[in-house]
C-alpha positions as CSV (number, residue, x, y, z in Angstrom):
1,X,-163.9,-198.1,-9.5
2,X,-166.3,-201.0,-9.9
3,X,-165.9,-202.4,-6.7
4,X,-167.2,-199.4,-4.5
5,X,-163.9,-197.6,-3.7
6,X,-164.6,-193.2,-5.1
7,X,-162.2,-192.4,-7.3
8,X,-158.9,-190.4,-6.1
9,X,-159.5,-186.9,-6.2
10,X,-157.8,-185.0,-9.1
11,X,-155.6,-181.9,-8.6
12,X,-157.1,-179.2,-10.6
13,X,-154.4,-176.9,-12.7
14,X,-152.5,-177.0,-9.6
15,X,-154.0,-173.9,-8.0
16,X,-153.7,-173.2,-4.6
17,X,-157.2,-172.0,-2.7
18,X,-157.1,-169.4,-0.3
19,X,-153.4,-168.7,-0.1
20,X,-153.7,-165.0,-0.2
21,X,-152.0,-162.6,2.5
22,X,-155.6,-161.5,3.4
23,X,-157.8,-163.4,5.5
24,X,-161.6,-163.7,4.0
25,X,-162.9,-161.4,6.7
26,X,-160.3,-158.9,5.7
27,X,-161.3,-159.2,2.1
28,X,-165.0,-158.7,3.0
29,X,-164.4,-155.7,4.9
30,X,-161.5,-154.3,2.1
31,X,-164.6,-155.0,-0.6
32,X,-166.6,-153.2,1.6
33,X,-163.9,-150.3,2.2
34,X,-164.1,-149.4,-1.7
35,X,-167.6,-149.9,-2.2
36,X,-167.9,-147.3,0.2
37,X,-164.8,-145.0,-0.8
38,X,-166.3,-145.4,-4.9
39,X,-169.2,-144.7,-4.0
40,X,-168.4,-141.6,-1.6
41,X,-166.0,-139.5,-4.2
42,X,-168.5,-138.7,-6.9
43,X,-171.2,-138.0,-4.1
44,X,-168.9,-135.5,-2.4
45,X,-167.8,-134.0,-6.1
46,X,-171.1,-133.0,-6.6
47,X,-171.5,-131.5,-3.3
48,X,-168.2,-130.3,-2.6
49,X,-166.7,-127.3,-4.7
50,X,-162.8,-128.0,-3.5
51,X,-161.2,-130.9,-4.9
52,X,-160.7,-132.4,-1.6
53,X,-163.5,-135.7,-2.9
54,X,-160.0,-136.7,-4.7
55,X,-158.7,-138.0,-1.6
56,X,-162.4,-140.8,-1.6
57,X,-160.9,-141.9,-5.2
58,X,-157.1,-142.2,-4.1
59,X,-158.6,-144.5,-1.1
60,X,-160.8,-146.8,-2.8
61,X,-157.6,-146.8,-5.6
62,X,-155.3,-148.0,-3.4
63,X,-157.5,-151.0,-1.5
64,X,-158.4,-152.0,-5.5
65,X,-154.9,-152.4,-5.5
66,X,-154.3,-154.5,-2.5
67,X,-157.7,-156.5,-3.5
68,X,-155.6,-157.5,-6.9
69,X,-152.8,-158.0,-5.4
70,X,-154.7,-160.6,-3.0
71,X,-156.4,-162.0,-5.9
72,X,-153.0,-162.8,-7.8
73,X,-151.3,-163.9,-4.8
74,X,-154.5,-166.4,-4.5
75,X,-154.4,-167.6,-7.8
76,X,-150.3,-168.5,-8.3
77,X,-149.7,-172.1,-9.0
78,X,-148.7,-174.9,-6.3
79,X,-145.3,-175.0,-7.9
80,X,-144.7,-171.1,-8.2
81,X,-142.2,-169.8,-5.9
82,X,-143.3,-167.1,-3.6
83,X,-141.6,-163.8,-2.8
84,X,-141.7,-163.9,0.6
């Protein structure tokens, strides 16, 4: 340390940074994909009188889903065996 050389890096809770099964672009545009679909199934209750605006909710339920999934996938330990 005192004679110039940086210290060796230290491994931090042995996490594992961007392992996840999507890639960041497809987790920008899944983000994007329920912000839309959330925001689209109360809009269309209030101006549709069938239920059909439940189909906006199931959407943006099941890309919440795979958005979780994505985030625990991403945040497994180093040492944790995968599924795969």
């Amino acid at each position: 340390m005192g004679d110039g050389d940086a210290p060796a890096p230290r491994k931090t809770f042995g996490m594992q940074q961007g392992s996840g099964f999507l890639t960041p672009r497809q987790r920008r545009l899944a983000w994007l994909g329920f912000l839309l679909a959330a925001i689209q199934a109360p809009v269309a209750a209030r101006l549709v009188a069938d239920g059909s605006w439940l189909f906006s909710l199931v959407v943006a339920l099941m890309v919440a889903t795979v958005i979780i999934a994505d985030d625990a996938r991403r945040r497994q330990p180093a040492s944790a065996p995968t599924s795969d």
